[in-house]
C-alpha positions in Angstrom: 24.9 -70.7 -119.0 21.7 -72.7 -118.5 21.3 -75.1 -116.4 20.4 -78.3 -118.4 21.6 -81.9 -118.5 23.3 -83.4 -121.6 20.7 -84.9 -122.6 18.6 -81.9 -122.3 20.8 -79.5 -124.6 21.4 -82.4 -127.1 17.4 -82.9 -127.4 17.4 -79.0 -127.9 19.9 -78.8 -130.1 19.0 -81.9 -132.5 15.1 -79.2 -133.5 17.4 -76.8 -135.0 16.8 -77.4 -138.6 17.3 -75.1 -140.8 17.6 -71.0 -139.9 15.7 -68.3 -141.2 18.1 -65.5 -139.2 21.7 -65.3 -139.4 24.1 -64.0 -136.5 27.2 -61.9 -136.5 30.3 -64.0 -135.1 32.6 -62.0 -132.5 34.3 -59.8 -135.4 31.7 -59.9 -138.3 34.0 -62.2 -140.1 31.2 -65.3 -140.2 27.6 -65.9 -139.7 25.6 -68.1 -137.4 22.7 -69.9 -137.8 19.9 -70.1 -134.9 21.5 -73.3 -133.8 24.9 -72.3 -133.8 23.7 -68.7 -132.3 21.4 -70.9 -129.2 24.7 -72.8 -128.6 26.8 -70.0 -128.5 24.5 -68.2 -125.6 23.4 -70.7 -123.9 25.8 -72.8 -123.2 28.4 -69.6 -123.2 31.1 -70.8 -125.6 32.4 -67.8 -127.8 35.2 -68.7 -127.3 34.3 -71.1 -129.5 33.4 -69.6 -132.4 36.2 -67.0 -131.6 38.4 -69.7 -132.6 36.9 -70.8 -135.2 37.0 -67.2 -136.5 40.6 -66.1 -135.6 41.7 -69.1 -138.0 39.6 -68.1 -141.8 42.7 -66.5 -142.7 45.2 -69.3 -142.6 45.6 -70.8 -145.9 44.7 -74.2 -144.9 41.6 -73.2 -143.6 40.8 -70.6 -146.1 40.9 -72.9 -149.2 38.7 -75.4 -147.1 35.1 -74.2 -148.8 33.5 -77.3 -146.4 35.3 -77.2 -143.0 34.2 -79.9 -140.2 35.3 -78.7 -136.7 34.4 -80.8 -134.0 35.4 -80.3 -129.9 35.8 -82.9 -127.8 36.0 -82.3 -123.5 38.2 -84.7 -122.1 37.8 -86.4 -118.4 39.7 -83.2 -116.8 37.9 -80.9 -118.9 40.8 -79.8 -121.1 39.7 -79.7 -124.3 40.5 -79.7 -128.0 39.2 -78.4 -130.9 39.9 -79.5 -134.7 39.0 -78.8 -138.1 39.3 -81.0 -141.2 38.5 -80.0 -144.7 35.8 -83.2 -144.9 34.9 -86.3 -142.5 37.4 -88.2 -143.9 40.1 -85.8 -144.4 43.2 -85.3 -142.4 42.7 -82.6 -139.3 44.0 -79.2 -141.0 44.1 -77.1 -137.8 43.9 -78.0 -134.1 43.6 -76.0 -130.9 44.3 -77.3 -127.2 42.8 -76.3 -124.0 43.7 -76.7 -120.3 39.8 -76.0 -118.7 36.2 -75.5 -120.5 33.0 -75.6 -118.3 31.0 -76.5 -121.8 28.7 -78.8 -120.7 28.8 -81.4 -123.6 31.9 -84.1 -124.2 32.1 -83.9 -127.6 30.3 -81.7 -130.9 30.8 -81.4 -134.7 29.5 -79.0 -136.5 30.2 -77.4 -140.2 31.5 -74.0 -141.2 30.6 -73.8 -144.8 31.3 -70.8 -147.1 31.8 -68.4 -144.1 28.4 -69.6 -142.2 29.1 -71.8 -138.9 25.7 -74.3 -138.7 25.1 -77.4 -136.7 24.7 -80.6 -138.4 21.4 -80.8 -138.3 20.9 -77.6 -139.8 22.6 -78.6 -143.4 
């Protein structure tokens, strides 16, 4: 895991945008873009995307073409992670945590069409 302040990773993370090279999740089920891929090994969450990937087969999540997941760290550093169909939607699948060392408190992101990519990127 780097070490980098908040600030630091968000700054690094908001000049990802767009992706010329895609990344294999965990399993091969999804692809990453750069962003998604510099998250994932520098701040060491797949775990993350492992979530994210264990669930494409659930029938709420597969008929979700445009999926927003976001996780949010809370105080204690338990942690939740969600995923709704659009901004507005309802949450369609949630996960719960008791202890994440991610360093950030909260970040959304897209998984569109079976390719996980940070906001910025679409």
């Amino acid at each position: 895991m780097i070490n980098k302040t908040k600030e630091e990773i968000i700054t690094e993370l908001s000049q990802f945008t767009g992706t010329e090279s895609y990344y294999k999740s965990t399993f091969g089920l999804l692809k990453l873009t750069e962003g998604m891929h510099w998250l994932r090994e520098q701040l060491d969450c797949y775990w993350l995307i492992d979530i994210i990937e264990s669930v494409q087969g659930l029938k709420q999540i597969k008929k979700a073409g445009f999926q927003v997941w976001t996780l949010v760290i809370n105080p204690d550093k338990s942690w939740v992670v969600t995923c709704k169909e659009d901004t507005d939607r309802p949450v369609i699948y949630e996960q719960e945590g008791n202890w994440t060392d991610f360093k950030l408190d909260k970040i959304e992101f897209y998984c569109i069409n079976k390719v996980v990519l940070l906001k910025s990127e679409y």
